[in-house]
RODO-266501 format. One line per 3 residues: for each residue x, z, y of C-alpha. Coordinates in Angstrom, 3 decimals. Example, Ala and Ser with C-alpha at 12.3 -4.5 7.8 and 13.67 -1.06 7.14 Angstrom:
% RODO-266501
12.300:7.800:-4.500; 13.670:7.140:-1.060;
END
This chain:
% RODO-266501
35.651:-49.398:126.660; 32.254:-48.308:126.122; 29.830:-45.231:125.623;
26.270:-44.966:124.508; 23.801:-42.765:123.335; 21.384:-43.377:120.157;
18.944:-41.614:120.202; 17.054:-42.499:116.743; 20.844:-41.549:114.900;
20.659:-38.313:117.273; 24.821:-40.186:117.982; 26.904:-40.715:120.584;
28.448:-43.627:120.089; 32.337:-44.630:122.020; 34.483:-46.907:121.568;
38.217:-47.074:122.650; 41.427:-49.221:122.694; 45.064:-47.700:122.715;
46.887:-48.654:126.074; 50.508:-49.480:123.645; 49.530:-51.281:120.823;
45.679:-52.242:121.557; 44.405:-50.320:118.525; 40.910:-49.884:118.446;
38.925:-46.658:117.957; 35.448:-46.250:117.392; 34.013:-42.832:117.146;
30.340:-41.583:115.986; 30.018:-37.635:117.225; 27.115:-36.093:116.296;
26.359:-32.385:114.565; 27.751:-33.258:111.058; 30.021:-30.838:109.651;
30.926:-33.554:107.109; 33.726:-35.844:108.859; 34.564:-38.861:107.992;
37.560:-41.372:108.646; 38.085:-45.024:108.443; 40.881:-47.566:108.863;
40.106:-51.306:108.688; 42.365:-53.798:108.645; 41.240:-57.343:109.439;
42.799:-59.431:106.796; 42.253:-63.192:106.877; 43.786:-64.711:103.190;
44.238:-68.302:103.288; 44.358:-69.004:99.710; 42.779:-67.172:96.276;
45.524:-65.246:95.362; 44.110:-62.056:96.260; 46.730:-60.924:98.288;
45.025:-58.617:100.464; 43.007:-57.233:96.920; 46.786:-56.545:95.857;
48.016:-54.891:99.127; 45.299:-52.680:99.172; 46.166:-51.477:95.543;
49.888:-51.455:95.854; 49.744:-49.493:99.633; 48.512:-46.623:97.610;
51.754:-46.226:95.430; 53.583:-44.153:97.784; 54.739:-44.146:101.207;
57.803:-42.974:103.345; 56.352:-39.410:103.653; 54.930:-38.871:100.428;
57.092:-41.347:98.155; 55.502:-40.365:94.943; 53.717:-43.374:92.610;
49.892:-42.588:92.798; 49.527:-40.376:96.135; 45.683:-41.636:96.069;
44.594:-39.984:92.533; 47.141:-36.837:93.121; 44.862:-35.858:96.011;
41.544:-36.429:94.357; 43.120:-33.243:92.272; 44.034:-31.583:95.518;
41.169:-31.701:97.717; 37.413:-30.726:98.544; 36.747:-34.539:99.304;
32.674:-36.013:99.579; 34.583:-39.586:99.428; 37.719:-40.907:98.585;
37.981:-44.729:98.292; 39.600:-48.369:99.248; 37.916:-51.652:99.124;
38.818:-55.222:99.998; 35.993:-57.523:101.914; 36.191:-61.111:102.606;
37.731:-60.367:105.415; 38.500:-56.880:106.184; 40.708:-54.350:103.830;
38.929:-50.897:104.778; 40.498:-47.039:103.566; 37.603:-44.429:104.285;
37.302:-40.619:103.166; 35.234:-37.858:104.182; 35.252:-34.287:103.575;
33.027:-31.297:105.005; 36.740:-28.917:104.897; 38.742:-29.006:108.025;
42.140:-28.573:106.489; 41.297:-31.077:103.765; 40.464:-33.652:106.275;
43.859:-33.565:108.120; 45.189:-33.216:104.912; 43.791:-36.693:104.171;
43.965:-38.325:107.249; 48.104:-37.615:106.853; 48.206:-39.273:103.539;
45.793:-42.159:103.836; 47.926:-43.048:107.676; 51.465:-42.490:106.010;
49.721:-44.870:103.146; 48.495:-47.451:105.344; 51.003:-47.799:108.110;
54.296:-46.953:106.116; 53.613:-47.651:102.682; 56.881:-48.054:100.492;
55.297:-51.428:98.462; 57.610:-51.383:95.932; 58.410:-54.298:94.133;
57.933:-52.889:90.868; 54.647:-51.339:92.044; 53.459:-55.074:92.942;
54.541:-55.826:89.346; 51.981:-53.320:88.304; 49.193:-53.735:90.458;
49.311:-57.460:91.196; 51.164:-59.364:88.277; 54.256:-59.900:86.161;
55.282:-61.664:83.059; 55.806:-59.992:80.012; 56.667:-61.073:76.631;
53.984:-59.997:74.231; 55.846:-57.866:72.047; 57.605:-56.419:75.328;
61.230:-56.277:73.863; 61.112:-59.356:71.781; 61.962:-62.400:73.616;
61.089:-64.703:71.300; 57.251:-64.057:71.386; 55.119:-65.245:73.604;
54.739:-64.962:77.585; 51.654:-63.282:79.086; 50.468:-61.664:82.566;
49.719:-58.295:82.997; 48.600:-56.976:85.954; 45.852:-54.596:87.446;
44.088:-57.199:90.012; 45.206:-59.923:87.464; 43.203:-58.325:84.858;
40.567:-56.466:86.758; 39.546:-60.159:88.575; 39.327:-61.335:85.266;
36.394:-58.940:84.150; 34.646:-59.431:87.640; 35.117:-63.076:87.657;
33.410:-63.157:84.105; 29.916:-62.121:85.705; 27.902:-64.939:86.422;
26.653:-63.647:89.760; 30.486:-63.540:90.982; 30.835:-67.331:89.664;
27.955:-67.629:91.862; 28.632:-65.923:94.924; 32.385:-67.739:95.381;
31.361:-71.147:94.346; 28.791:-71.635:96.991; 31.067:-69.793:99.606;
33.443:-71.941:98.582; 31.451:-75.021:99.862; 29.361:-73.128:102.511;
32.753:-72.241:104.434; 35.060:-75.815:103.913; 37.843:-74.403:106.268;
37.980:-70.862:107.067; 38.752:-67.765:104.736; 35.451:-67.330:103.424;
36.370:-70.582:101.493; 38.993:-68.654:99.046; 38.505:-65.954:96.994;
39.324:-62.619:99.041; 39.628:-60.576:95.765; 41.916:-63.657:94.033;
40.820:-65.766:90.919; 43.227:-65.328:87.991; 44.388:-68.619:87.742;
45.935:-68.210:91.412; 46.653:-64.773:91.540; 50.332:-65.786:89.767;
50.886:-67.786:92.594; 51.608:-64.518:94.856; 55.139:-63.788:95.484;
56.574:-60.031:95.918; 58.018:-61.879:99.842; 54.500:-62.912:100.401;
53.271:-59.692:99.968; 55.594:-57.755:102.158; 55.083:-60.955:105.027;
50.917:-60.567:104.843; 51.913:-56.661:104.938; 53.836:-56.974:108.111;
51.402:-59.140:110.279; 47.839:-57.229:108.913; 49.152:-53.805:108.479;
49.578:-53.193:112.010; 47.742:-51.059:114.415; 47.392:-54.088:117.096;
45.102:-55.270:113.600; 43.514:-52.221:113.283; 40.003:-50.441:113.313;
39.934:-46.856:113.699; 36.610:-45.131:113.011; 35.294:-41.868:112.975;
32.156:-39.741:112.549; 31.196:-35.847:112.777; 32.019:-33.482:114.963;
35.692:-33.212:115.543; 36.053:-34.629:118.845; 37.637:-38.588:119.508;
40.250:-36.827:121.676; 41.498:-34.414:118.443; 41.400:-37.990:116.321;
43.240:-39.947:118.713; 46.081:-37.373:119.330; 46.990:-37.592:115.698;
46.854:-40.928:115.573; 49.331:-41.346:118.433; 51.800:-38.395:116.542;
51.729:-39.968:112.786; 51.227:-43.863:113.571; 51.214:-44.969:117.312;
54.173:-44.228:119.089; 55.792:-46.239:116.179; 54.649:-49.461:117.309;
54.861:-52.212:119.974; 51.893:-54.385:120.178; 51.724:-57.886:118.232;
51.794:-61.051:120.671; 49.007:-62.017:118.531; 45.712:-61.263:117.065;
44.087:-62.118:113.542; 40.849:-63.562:113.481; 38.525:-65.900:111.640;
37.735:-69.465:113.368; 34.348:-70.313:113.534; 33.216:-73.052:110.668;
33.381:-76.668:110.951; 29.674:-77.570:110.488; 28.717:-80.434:107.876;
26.204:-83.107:109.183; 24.210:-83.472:106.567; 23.254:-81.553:103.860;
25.661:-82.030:100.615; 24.970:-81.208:96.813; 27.355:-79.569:94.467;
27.609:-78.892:90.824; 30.012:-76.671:88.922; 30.290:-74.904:85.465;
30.495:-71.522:84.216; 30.660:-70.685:80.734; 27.651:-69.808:78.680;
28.119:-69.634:74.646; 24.159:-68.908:73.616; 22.723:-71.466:71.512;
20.242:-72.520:74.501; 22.321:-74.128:77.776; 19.351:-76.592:78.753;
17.437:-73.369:80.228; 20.808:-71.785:81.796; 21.184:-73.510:85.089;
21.393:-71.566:88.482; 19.917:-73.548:91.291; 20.409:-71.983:94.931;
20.466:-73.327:98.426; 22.221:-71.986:101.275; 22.433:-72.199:104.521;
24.835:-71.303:107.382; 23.007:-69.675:110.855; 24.542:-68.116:114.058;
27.137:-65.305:114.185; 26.385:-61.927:112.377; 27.838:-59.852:116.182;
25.332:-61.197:118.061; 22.038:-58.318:117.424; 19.510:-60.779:118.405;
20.230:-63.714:116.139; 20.948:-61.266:113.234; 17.269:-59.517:113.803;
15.473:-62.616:114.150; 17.256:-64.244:110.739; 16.645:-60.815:108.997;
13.142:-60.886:109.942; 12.513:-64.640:108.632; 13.961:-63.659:105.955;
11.836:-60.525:105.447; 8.899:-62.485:105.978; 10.014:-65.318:103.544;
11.360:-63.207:99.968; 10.780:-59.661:100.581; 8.532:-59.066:97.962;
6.238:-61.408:95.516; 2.957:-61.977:98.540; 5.686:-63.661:100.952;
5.547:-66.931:100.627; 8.998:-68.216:99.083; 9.209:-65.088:97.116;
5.558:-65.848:95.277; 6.986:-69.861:94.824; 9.925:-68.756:93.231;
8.100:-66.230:91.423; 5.246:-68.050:89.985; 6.693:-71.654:89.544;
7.550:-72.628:85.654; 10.816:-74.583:86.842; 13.160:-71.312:85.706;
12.836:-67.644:84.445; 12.912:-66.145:87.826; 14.232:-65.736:91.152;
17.885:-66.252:91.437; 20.253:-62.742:92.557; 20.890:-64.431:95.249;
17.812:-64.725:97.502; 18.093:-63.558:100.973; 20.705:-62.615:104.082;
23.865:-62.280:103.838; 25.290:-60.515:107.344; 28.528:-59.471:105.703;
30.524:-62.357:107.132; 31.449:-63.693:110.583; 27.998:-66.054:110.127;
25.078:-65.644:108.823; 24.213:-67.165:105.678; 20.462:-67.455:103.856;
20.682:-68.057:100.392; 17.153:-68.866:97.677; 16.847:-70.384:94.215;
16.641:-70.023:90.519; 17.961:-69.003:88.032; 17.187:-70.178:83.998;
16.053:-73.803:84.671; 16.420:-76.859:82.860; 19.243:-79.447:83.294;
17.215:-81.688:85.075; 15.431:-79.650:87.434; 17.699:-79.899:90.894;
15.433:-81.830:92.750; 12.373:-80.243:91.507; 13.803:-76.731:92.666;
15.135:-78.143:96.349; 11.505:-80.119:97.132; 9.849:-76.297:95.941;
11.882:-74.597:98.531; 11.373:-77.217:101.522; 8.160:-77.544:101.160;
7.293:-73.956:100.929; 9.102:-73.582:103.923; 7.626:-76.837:105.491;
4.152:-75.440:104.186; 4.775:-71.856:106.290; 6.833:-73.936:109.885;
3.115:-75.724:109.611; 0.312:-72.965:108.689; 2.595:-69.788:109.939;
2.189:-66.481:108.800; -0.413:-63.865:109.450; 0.279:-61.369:112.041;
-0.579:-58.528:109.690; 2.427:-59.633:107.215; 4.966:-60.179:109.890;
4.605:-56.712:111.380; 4.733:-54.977:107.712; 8.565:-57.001:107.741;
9.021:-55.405:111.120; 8.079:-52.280:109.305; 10.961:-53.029:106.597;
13.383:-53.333:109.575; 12.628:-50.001:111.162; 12.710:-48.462:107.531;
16.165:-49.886:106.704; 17.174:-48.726:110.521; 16.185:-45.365:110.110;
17.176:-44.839:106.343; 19.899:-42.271:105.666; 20.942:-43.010:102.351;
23.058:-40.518:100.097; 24.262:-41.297:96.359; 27.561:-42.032:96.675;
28.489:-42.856:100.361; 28.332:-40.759:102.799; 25.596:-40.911:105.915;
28.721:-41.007:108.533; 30.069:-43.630:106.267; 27.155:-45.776:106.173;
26.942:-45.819:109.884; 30.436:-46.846:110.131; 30.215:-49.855:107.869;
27.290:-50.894:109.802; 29.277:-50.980:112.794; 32.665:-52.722:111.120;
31.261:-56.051:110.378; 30.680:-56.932:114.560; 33.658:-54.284:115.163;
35.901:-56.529:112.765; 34.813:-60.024:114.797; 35.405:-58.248:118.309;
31.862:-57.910:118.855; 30.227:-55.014:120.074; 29.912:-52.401:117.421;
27.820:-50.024:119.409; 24.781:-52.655:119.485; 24.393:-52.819:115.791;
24.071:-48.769:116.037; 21.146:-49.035:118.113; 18.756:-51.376:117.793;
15.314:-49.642:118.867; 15.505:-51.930:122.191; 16.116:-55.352:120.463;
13.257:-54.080:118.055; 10.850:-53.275:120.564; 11.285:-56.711:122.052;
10.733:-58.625:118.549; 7.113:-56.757:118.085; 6.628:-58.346:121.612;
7.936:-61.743:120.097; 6.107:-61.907:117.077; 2.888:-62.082:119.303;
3.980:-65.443:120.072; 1.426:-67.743:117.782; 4.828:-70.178:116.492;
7.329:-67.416:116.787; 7.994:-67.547:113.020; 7.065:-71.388:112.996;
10.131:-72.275:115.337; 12.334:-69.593:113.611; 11.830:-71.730:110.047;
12.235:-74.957:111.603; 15.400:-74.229:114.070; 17.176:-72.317:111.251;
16.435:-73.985:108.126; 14.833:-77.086:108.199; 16.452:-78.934:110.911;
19.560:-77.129:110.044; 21.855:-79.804:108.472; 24.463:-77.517:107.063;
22.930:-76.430:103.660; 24.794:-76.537:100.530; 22.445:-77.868:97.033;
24.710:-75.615:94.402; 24.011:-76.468:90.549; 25.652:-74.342:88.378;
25.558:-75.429:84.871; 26.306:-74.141:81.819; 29.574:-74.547:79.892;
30.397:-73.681:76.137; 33.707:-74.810:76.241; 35.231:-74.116:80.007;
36.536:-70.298:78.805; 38.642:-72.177:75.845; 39.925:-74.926:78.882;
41.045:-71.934:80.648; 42.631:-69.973:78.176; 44.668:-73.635:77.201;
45.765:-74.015:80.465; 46.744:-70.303:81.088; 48.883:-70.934:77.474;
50.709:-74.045:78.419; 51.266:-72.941:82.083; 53.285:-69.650:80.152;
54.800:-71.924:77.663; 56.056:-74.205:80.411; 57.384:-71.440:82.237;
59.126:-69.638:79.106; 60.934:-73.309:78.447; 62.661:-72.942:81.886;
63.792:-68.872:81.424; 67.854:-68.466:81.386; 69.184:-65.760:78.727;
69.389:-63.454:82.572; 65.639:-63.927:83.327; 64.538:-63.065:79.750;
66.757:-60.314:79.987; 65.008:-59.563:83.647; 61.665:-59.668:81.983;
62.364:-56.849:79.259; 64.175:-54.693:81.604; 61.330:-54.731:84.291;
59.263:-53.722:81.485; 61.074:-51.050:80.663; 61.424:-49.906:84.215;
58.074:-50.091:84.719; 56.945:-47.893:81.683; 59.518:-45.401:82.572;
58.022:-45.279:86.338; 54.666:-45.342:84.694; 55.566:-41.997:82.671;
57.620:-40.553:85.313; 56.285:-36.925:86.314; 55.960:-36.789:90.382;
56.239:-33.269:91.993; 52.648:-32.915:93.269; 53.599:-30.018:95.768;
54.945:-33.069:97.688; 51.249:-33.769:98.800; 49.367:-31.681:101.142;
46.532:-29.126:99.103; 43.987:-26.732:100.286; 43.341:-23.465:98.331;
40.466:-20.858:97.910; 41.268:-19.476:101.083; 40.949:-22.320:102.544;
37.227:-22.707:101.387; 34.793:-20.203:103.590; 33.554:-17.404:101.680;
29.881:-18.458:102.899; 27.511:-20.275:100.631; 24.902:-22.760:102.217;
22.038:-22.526:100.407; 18.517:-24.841:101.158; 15.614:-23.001:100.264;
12.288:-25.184:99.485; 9.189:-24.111:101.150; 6.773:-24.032:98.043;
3.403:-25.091:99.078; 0.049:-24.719:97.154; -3.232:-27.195:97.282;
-5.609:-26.582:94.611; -4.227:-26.228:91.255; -1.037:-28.127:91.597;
2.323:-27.426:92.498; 3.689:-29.270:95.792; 6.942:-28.765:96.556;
8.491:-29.550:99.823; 12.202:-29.955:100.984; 12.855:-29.852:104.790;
15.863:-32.388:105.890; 17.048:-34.363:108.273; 15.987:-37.702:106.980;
15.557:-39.594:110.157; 11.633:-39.876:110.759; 11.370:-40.827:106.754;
9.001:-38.952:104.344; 10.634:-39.292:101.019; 8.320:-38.363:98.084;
8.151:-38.121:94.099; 4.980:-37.615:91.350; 7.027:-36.043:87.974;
4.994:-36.029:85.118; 5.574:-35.085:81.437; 5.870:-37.401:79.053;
3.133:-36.664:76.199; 4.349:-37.422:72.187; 5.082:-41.198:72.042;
5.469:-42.683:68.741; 8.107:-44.864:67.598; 6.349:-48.025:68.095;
5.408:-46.869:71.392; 9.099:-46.145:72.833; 10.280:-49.481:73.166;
7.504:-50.359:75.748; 8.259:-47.331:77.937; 11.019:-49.141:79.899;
8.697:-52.347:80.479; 5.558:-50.072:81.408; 8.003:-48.418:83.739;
9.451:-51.318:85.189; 5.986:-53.131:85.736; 3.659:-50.470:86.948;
4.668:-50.698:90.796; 4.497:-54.429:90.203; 1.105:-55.157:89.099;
-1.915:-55.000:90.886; -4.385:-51.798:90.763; -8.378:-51.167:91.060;
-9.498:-54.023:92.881; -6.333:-55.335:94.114; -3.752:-58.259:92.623;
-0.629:-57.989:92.827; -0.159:-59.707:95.846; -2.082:-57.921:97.711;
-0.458:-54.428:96.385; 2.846:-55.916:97.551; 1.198:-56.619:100.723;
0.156:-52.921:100.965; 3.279:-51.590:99.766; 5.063:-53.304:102.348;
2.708:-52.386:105.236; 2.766:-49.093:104.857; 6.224:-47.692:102.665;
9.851:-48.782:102.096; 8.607:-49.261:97.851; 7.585:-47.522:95.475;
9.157:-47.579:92.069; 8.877:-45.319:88.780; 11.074:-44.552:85.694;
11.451:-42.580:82.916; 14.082:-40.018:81.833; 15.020:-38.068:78.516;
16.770:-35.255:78.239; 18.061:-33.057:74.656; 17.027:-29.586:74.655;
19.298:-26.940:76.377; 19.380:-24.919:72.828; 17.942:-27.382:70.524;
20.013:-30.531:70.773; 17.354:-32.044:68.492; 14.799:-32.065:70.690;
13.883:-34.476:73.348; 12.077:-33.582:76.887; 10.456:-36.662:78.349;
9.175:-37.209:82.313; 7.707:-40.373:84.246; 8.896:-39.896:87.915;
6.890:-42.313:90.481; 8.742:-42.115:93.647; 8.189:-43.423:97.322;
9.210:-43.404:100.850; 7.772:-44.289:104.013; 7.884:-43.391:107.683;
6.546:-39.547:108.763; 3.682:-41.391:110.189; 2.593:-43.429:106.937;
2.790:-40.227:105.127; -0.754:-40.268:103.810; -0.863:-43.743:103.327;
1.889:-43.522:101.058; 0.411:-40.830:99.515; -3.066:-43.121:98.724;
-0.337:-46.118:97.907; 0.809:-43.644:94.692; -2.655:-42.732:93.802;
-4.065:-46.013:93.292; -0.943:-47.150:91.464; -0.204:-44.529:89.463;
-4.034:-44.179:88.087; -5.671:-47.747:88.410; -2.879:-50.275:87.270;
-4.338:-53.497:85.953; -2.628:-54.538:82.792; -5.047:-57.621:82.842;
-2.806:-59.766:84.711; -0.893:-61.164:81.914; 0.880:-63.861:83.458;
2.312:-61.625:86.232; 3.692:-59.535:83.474; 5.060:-62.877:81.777;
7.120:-63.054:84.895; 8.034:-59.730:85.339; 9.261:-59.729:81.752;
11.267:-63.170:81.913; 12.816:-61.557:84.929; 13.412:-58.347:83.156;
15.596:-60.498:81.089; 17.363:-61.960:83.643; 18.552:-59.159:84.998;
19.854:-57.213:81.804; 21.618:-60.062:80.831; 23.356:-60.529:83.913;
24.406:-56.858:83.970; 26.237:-57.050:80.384; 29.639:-58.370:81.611;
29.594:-55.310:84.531; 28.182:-52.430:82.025; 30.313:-53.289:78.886;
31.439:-50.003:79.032; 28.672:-48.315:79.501; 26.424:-50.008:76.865;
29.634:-49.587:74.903; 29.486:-45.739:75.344; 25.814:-45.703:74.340;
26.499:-47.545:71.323; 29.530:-45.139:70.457; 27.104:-41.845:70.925;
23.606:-42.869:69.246; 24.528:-41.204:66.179; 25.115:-37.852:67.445;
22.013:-36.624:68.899; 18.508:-37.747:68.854; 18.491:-38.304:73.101;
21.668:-40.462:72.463; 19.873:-42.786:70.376; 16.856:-43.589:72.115;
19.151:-44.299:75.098; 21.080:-46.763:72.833; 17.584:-48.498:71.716;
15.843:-48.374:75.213; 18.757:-48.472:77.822; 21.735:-49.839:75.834;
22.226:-53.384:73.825; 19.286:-52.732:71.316; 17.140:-52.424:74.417;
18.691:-56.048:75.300; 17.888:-57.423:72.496; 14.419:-56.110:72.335;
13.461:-57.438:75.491; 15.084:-61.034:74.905; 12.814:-61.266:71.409;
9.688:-60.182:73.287; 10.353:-62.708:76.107; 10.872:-65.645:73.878;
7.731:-64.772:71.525; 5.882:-64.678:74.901; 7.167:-68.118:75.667;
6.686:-69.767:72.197; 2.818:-68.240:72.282;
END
């Protein structure tokens, strides 16, 4: 369909559609040893019952080729995989892997397109993985009725964090009519709802390849991927006299305001309340609208000198920003979201007249050139970024791409965007170019959504009442054959569950399989002065990436507990002559951020000891090199710790943000609470990274507040 070079990814980008079924194929070749293969399938749910969340978990029970019950984590045991995964989006259920073996990448590929296109769903996997009824002593049918269930239970824990609650109540009024309105991942009280022939009907018209996405990246050629695509899925299919898509939104005429609950138990609700307004712009496939809201919103809440970030920031209506400040391109429209979170009960309209007229405030005065072309600078640095942790670079790419690739846009675009960035520095010389962007987007853009969301003590008990007489109902209506039907799936189930598959079933690479080779990197070690530079040559891109490790002298035990807060505050303060602000605004003319943190680690031979380092790290563009390298300097050794209220903020925010991360680190903080007694490291990571470090920072914020 269409072929392009980029040359700042050093790709060449092609896309392709299959002749029988209309199949899409999108293929990234460049130099990369590591392939890596994706299928998408564009699913659209039309209610919350997370039925595309359960497909995706019940596909990977076993298919017609390899029928045995967990084909996904056998292979994780079987092969030399860099990533092995499958996620559900709003609107797109995606299967990716990647491996830098040959054999172990066909090996995949087989399993993950025998799991996708032909995937056995069997009903009592659905039971598993979605949700079933079980009496809670499982052979006793005279004790109570309760749901079990993977997604069942898993959306419970995710739909306990307050950010989630967040995130699908104002997409639920943002997006009154099309998918975005339900919950793609299901909420718990719906997912019951599902039936096993709803499953296998959703299955039938999504799981197709007339639905599908193919993409690839590395250097195994498209023509190599396409021929065994044809052989293991193609041939098998005729091509759908339809296609799935999402409709474009209704819009609203006028803004509207909403408030909902979530619960909250802490003895202080009046100071709990999330305030955020959204909006709804143009479509996330077309480059230029997507560059010119990412930009705005760059130059609005990128860090605390813009404008709306500062307001947020400094105003004494709530603790901090809310987590949901800025773009969100993940959908079929653009959305830009700002508010607060930890306000008062009363403080809606307060918090919405802050907003508008900090925006009204900028659409009149504008915004100096200087700080518009450092957020130019953040889009070239998020362009050029290759990113590692724990997705691949090819996989990156590829998700870039799938959002416009998913709508029918055009995927290569997104890929290259030096030409649409070259003509936005030529833009921004316009003297009302950011003026018209605030006023066309958000301020004479009717479709905003006011979202309160309060705190509730009580709605978790509501719930659990109405869960409990829903079950009870339900039990009241079961013959002496559907009790009977319960216990006996049960028991099914936990004999599947314990069943022993034969693994040689699956495909497997060995040691011979793995070249006898070793690549090793060598540092060039470089010497200026006294101290030791060392320097690793990569392909990063055109991005300098760059770290100051120091050892931690003795600290005493009064001392510890502010290590985390110096660390977290340092890059945020101002330094020599400079506030804060205007660090920001050099930080963000010249680097992609600087941060700096602190690690501990036992001894290798005496587990009593600790070994302590403060890392400062950086990165910029090859050009800014130096700068960044002056940027460190005067942070690292002229921070000014006289700017008390910034650090009042910082700490509120501080706060904020541990608190929010309980519900999604129980375990972890759990684990850190479970291991402080055994070694000296493992406590001081219970008292500075785990709940005592939570509670430590909560007292110091509230004496703060009552001083």
């Amino acid at each position: 369909i269409r072929q392009q070079t980029v040359d700042s990814l050093n790709l060449e980008v092609s896309e392709y559609e299959h002749i029988g079924t209309g199949a899409q194929h999108i293929h990234l070749s460049s130099d990369s040893e590591e392939n890596v293969f994706l299928v998408a399938l564009r699913t659209v749910p039309k209610d919350s019952s997370g039925v595309a969340h359960i497909l995706e978990h019940t596909a990977l029970c076993g298919s017609q080729k390899y029928p045995v019950r967990d084909p996904f984590f056998m292979m994780t045991r079987r092969s030399l995989n860099t990533f092995m995964n499958a996620f559900t989006s709003s609107d797109w259920t995606a299967y990716p892997f990647a491996s830098l073996n040959r054999k172990d990448f066909n090996n995949l590929m087989d399993v993950y397109l025998d799991a996708v296109f032909f995937s056995r769903l069997d009903q009592l996997d659905f039971a598993q993985e979605g949700h079933r009824l079980e009496f809670e002593e499982p052979e006793n049918p005279d004790s109570p009725l309760v749901y079990k269930g993977v997604v069942y239970n898993e959306m419970k824990g995710a739909m306990s964090s307050v950010t989630s609650q967040l995130w699908q109540t104002l997409t639920k009024h943002l997006f009154p009519t099309s998918t975005y309105h339900y919950n793609s991942g299901g909420e718990p009280e719906s997912i019951p709802d599902l039936t096993y022939e709803q499953l296998l009907g959703f299955y039938k018209t999504h799981y197709h390849p007339s639905n599908a996405i193919f993409m690839t990246c590395g250097n195994i050629s498209a023509q190599e991927h396409q021929e065994t695509f044809e052989q293991n899925v193609l041939k098998h299919f005729d091509k759908l006299d339809y296609a799935v898509a999402v409709d474009d939104e209704k819009r609203y005429y006028s803004p509207i305001k909403v408030e909902e609950a979530y619960p909250y138990n802490e003895d202080d609700p009046e100071h709990r309340h999330h305030l955020v307004l959204a909006w709804l712009l143009g479509k996330s496939t077309n480059l230029t609208d997507t560059l010119k809201a990412q930009l705005l919103s760059s130059v609005l809440l990128d860090n605390s000198a813009t404008p709306l970030m500062h307001a947020l920031e400094s105003t004494e209506l709530g603790n901090g920003p809310s987590p949901l400040c800025g773009l969100d391109d993940s959908q079929r429209e653009l959305s830009f979201l700002c508010g607060l979170e930890g306000c008062e009960s009363n403080s809606a309209h307060e918090v919405e007249s802050l907003i508008l007229e900090t925006l009204q405030e900028v659409a009149e005065k504008g915004i100096p050139i200087e700080d518009i072309e450092s957020a130019l600078h953040q889009l070239e640095l998020h362009q050029r970024e290759i990113g590692g942790d724990s997705y691949p670079y090819g996989l990156q790419l590829i998700l870039t791409a799938l959002n416009t690739a998913t709508h029918r846009g055009n995927p290569v675009q997104l890929l290259n965007i030096d030409a649409s960035l070259k003509q936005l520095h030529e833009d921004i010389k316009k003297p009302d170019f950011i003026q018209t962007l605030i006023q066309e987007l958000l301020l004479d853009n009717p479709h905003r959504v006011r979202l309160t969301l309060r705190p509730d003590a009580n709605i978790n008990e509501r719930k659990d009442k109405a869960e409990k007489a829903r079950l009870e109902a339900i039990k009241a209506q079961l013959s002496e054959e559907q009790k009977t039907h319960i216990i006996e799936q049960s028991k099914a189930l936990k004999d599947r569950q314990e069943k022993q598959d034969d693994p040689e079933i699956l495909p497997k690479v060995t040691l011979d399989d793995v070249p006898k080779s070793e690549l090793e990197q060598k540092p060039d070690t470089l010497f200026k002065e006294t101290k030791k530079v060392t320097r690793y040559d990569a392909g990063t891109n055109g991005i300098v990436y760059q770290q100051f490790v120091f050892d931690m002298p003795s600290i005493s035990s009064s001392e510890l507990p502010v290590l985390p807060l110096l660390t977290s505050c340092l890059t945020e303060l101002g330094a020599g002559d400079k506030s804060y602000l205007d660090m920001q605004r050099w930080q963000a003319s010249v680097s992609g951020g600087i941060n700096s943190f602190s690690s501990l680690r036992g001894g290798i031979t005496d587990y009593n000891k600790v070994n302590g380092f403060v890392t400062f790290s950086g990165k910029a563009l090859n050009r800014n090199q130096s700068a960044l390298c002056d940027l460190m300097q005067t942070t690292i050794q002229e921070a000014r710790f006289d700017e008390t209220a910034r650090i009042k903020e910082l700490i509120a925010q501080i706060r904020a943000h541990r608190e929010q991360g309980i519900t999604g680190n129980g375990h972890a903080l759990a684990m850190l609470a479970a291991t402080a007694g055994i070694s000296p490291n493992a406590r001081l990571s219970h008292e500075l990274s785990g709940l005592v470090g939570i509670q430590n920072i909560k007292k110091l914020d509230t004496a703060i507040r009552d001083s």
